[in-house]
C-alpha positions as CSV (number, residue, x, y, z in Angstrom):
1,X,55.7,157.9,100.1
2,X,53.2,158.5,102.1
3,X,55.0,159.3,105.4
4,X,56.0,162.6,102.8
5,X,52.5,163.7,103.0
6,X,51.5,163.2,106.6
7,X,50.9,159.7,106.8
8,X,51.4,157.6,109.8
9,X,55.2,156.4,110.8
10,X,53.3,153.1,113.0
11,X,53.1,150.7,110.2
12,X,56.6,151.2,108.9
13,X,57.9,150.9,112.7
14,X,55.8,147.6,112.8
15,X,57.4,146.3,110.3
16,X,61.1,147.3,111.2
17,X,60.7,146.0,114.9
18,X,59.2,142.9,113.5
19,X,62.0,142.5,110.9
20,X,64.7,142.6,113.6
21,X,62.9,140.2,116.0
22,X,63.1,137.9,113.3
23,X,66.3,138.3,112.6
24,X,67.2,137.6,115.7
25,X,65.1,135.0,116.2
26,X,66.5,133.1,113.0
27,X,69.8,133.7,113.2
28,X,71.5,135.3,116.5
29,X,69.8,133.3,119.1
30,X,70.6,129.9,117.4
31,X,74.1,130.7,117.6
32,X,74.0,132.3,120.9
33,X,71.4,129.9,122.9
34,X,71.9,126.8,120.7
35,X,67.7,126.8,119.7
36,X,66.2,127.1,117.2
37,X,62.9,129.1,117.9
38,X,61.8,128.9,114.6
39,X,62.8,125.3,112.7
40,X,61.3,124.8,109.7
41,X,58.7,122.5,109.1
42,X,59.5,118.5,108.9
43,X,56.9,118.0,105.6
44,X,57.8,121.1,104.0
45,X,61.3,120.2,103.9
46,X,60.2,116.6,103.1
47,X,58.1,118.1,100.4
48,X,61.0,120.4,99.2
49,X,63.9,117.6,98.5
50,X,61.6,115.9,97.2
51,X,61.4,118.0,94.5
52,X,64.8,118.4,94.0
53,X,65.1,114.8,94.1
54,X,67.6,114.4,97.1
55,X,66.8,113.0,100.6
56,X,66.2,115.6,103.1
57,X,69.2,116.3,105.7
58,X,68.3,115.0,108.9
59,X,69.0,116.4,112.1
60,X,69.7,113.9,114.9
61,X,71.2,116.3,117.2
62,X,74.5,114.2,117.6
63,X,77.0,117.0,117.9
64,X,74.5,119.7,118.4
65,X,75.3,123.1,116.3
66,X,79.0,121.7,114.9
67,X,78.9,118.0,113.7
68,X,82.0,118.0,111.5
69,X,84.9,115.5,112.7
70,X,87.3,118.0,113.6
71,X,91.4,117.7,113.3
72,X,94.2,117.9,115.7
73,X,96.4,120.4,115.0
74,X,100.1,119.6,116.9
């Protein structure tokens, strides 16, 4: 509302560029570059199963991005 009455645009800008880094950050470049930039933290995903009262997934990097077990398809 305030950009109605002659307030400054730089703020809101901020915040968009910023919102798209971290979009891209989160979700493009894991699928692109196979990294993940941003991983959450072990404890707070300890702390959050926890909870919930289920262990917390590990990641052990066997099959990288896909780990399923796949099927042939003849």
């Amino acid at each position: 509302m305030m950009t109605l009455f002659g307030g400054s645009l730089k703020n809101y800008i901020v915040g968009i560029i910023l919102g798209h880094l971290y979009i891209f950050v989160k979700d493009i470049a894991v699928i692109r570059y196979h990294k993940d930039y941003l991983p959450t933290p072990r404890w707070f995903s300890n702390w959050w199963f926890a909870r919930q009262g289920v262990n917390a997934p590990r990641n052990n990097q066997a099959g990288g991005l896909f780990q399923g077990q796949g099927a042939r398809l003849d």
